[in-house]
C-alpha positions in Angstrom: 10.3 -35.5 11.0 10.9 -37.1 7.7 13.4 -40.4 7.6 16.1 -39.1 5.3 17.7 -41.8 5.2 14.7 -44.0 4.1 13.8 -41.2 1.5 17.3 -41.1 0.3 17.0 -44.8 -0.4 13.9 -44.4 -2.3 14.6 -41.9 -4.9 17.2 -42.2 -7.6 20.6 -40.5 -7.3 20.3 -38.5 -10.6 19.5 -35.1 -8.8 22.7 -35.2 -7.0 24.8 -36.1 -10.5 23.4 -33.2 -11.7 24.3 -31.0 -9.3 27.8 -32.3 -10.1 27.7 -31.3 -13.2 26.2 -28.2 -12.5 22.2 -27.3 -13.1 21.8 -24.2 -15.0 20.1 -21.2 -13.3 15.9 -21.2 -12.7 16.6 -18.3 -14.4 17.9 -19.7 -18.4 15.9 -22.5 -17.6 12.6 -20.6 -18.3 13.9 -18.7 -21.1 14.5 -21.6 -22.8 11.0 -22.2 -22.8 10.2 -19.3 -24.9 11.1 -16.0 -24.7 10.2 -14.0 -21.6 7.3 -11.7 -21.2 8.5 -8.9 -18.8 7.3 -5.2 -18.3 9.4 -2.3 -19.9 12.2 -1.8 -17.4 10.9 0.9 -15.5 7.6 -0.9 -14.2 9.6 -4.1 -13.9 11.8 -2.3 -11.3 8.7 -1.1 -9.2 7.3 -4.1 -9.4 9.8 -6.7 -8.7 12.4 -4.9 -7.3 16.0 -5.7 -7.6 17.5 -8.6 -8.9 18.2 -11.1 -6.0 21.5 -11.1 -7.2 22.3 -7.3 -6.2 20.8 -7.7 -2.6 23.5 -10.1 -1.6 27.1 -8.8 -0.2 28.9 -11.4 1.6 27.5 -13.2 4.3 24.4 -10.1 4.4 20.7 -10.1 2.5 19.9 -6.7 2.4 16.1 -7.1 1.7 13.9 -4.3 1.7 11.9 -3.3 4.5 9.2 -1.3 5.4 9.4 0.4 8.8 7.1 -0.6 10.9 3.4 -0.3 9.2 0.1 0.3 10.8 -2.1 -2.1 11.5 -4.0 -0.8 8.9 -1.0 -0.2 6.1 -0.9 -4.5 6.5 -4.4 -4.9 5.7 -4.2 -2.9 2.9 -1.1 -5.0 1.6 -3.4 -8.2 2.3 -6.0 -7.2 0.6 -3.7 -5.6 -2.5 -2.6 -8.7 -3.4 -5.4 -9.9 -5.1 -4.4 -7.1 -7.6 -2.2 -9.0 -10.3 -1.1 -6.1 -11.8 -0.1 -3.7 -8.9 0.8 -5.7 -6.5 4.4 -5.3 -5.6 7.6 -6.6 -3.9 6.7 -3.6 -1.1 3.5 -5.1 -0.9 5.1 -8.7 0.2 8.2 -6.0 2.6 4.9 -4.7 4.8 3.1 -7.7 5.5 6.5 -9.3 6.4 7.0 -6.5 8.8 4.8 -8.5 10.9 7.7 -10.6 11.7 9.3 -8.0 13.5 7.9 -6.5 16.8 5.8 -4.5 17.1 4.1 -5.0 13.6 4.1 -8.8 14.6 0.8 -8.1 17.2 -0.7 -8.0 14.1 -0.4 -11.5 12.5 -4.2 -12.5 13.0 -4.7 -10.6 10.1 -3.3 -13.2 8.1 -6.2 -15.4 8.6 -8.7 -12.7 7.2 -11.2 -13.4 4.6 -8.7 -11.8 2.0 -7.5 -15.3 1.3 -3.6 -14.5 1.5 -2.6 -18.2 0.5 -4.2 -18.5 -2.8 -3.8 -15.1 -4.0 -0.1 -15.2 -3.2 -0.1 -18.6 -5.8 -1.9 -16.6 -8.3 1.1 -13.8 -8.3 3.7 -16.4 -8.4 2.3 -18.5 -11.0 1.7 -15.1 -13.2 5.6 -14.3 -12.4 6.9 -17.8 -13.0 4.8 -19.4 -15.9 3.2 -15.9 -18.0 6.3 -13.9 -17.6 9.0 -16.7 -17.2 10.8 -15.5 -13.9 12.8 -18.0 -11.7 12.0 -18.1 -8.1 14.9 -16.5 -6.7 15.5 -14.1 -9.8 14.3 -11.1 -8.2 13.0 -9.7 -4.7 9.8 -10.2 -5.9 9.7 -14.4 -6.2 11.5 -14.1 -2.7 9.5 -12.4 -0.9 6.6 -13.8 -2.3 7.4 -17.2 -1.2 8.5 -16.0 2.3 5.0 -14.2 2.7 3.3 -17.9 1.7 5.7 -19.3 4.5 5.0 -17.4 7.3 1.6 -17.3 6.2 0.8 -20.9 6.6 3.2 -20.9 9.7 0.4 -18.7 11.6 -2.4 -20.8 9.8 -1.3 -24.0 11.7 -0.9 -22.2 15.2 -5.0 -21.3 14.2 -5.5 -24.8 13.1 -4.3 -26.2 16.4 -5.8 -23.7 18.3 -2.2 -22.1 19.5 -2.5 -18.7 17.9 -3.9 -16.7 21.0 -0.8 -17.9 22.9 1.3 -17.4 20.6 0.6 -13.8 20.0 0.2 -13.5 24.3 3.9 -14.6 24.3 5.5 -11.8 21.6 3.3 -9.4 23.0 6.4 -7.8 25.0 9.2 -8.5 22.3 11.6 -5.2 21.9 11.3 -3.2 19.3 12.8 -4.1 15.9 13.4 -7.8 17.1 12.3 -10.9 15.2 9.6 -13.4 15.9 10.4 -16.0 13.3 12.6 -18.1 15.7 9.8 -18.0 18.0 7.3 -18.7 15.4 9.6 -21.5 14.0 9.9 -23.1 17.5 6.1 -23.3 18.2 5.1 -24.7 14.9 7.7 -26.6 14.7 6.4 -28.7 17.9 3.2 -28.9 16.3 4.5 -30.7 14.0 5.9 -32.9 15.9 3.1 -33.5 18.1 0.7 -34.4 15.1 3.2 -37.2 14.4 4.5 -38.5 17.5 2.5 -37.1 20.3 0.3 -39.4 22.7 -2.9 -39.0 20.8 -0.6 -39.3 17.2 -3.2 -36.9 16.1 -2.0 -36.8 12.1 -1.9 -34.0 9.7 -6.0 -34.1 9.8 -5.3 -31.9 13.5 -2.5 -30.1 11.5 -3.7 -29.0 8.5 -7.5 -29.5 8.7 -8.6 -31.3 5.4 -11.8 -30.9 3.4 -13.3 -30.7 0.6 -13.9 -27.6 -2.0 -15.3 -26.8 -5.1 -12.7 -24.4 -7.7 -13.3 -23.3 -10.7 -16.1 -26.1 -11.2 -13.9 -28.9 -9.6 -13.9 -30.5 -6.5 -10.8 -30.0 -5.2 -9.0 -31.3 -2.1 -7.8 -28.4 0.3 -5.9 -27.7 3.8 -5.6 -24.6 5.9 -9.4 -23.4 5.4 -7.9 -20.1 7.4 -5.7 -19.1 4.7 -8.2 -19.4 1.8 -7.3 -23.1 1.1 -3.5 -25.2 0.3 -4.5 -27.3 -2.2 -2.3 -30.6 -3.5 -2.2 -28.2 -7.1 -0.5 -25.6 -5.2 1.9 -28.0 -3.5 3.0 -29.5 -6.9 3.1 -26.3 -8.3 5.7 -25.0 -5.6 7.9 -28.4 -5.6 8.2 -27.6 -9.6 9.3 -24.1 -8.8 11.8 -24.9 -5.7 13.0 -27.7 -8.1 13.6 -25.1 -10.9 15.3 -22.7 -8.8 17.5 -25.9 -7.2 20.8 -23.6 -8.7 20.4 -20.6 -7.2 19.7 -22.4 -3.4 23.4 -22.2 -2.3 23.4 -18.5 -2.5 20.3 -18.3 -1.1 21.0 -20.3 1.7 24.4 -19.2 2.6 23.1 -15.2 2.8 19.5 -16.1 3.7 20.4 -18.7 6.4 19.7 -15.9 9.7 17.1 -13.7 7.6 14.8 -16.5 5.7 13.0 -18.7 8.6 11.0 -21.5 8.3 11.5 -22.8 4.8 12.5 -26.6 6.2 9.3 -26.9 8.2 7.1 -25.5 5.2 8.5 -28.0 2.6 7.9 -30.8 5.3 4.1 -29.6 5.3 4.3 -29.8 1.5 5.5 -33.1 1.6 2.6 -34.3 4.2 -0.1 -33.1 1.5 1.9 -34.7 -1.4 3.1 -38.0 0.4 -0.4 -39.8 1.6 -0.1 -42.3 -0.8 3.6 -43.1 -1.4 4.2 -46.0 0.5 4.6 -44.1 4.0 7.2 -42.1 3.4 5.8 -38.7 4.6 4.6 -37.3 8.1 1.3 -37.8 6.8 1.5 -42.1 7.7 3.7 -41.2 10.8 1.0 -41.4 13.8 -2.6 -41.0 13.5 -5.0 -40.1 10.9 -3.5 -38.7 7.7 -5.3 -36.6 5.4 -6.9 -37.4 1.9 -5.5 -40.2 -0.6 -3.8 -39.2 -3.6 -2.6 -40.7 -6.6 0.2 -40.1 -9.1 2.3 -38.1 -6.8 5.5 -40.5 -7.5 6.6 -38.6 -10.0 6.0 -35.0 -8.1 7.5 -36.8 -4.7 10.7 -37.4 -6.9 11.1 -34.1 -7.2 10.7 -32.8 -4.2 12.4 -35.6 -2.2 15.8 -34.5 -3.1 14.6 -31.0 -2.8 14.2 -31.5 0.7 17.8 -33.6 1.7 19.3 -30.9 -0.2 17.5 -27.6 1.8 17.7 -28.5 5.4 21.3 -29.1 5.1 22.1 -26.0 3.1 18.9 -23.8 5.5 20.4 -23.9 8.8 16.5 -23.0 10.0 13.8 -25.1 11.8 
């Protein structure tokens, strides 16, 4: 959806210099802020997990799983996240069991009043700014942002009124097969429909903008179904992806058949960051876009190379 080529054009070269150099790991680059604030060893294993590093043998991502959970077991997990403390990397393996049949009938209960979205951002910012973790430096980061993924993958079927189908389609799918392709495919389209459909119907069809008031502040949100994507959130993820820019070869070359949908979700965070950067986003392609925003050049030069550098490296809608 985005013109690469245009985008390319638009942002200095000095990301890709520095990946010639070589960018040091998300990993030292947060504890050379300051040192970093983990738990003693043994609750730092049952929280977190393993270190990404040690779930990676060859061209295989052997991420933990949990075998097919109740309906009821994935509630629970929704609802547990909003549990800084206890929370764990299980809690992220049984909601993703959803994207597996037949756990994946269940993916309505994404959109439940537990608010997944923003209480998934309140673990990661606890993981990557109080205790100085990189993205990708253990199961934890990873499968937190996959969970944030898939969950605003099902909040923009909702949004464009295409979850019902969607759900009637996978109803049949064997047992122990993946959806995400499928899930991919279909949003995927949406996206492309909100920008170059007949009725060029914009990312205010997509995403659903309004208006919100957090923590005293009016604050501009999408994805109402979720709990609410805010452009704080967005800038807060770019930041982190940007951080963890060293560690994306091995993610991508082990992740690649596992990890779907991660191209398609930094396009949506470019359409809430890019309304007012000259055009460059999906936001200005066709129709109304959302709300104006100011100051993002500096965030959008972040992310923009970000994004030329996943897609190629993420062989994944």
């Amino acid at each position: 959806i985005i013109p690469f080529t245009t985008l390319h054009q638009a942002l200095s070269c000095d990301w890709l210099k520095e990946r010639q150099r070589g960018a040091p790991s998300s990993h030292h680059q947060h504890l050379a802020a300051g040192q970093s604030i983990m738990p003693p060893d043994s609750e730092r294993d049952r929280r977190y997990g393993p270190p990404f590093s040690e779930l990676t043998d060859l061209q295989e991502l052997n991420l933990p799983q949990a075998s097919n959970p109740s309906r009821d077991e994935i509630r629970q997990a929704i609802y547990s996240l909003s549990d800084t403390e206890n929370a764990s990397y299980m809690t992220f393996a049984t909601i993703l069991a959803m994207g597996r049949a037949p756990a994946c009938n269940h993916l309505a209960l994404l959109a439940s009043d537990a608010c997944i979205f923003p209480a998934c951002i309140k673990l990661l910012r606890k993981y990557c700014h109080v205790e100085r973790q990189g993205l990708f430096d253990h199961t934890y980061g990873l499968l937190c942002f996959q969970t944030i993924v898939l969950s605003t993958r099902i909040a923009i079927l909702l949004q464009t009124e295409q979850l019902d189908s969607f759900l009637a389609t996978i109803t049949n799918q064997r047992h122990g097969s993946s959806i995400f392709s499928l899930l991919c495919d279909r949003v995927l389209q949406a996206e492309i429909d909100a920008a170059f459909g007949p009725q060029r119907r914009g990312t205010m069809w997509l995403l659903g903008w309004y208006g919100n008031e957090i923590a005293g502040q009016k604050r501009t949100c999408c994805l109402e179904n979720i709990g609410g994507f805010t452009i704080s959130d967005a800038k807060f993820l770019v930041e982190q992806t940007w951080l963890a820019r060293a560690d994306f070869p091995s993610v991508a070359t082990v992740a690649e058949q596992r990890l779907y949908g991660w191209g398609s979700f930094l396009h949506v965070v470019w359409a809430i960051l890019g309304n007012d950067y000259g055009g460059v986003g999906p936001a200005h392609i066709g129709g109304p876009s959302g709300p104006q925003t100011s100051n993002v050049g500096s965030t959008l030069s972040i992310l923009g190379p970000v994004m030329l550098y996943v897609p190629v490296k993420l062989k994944i809608p």
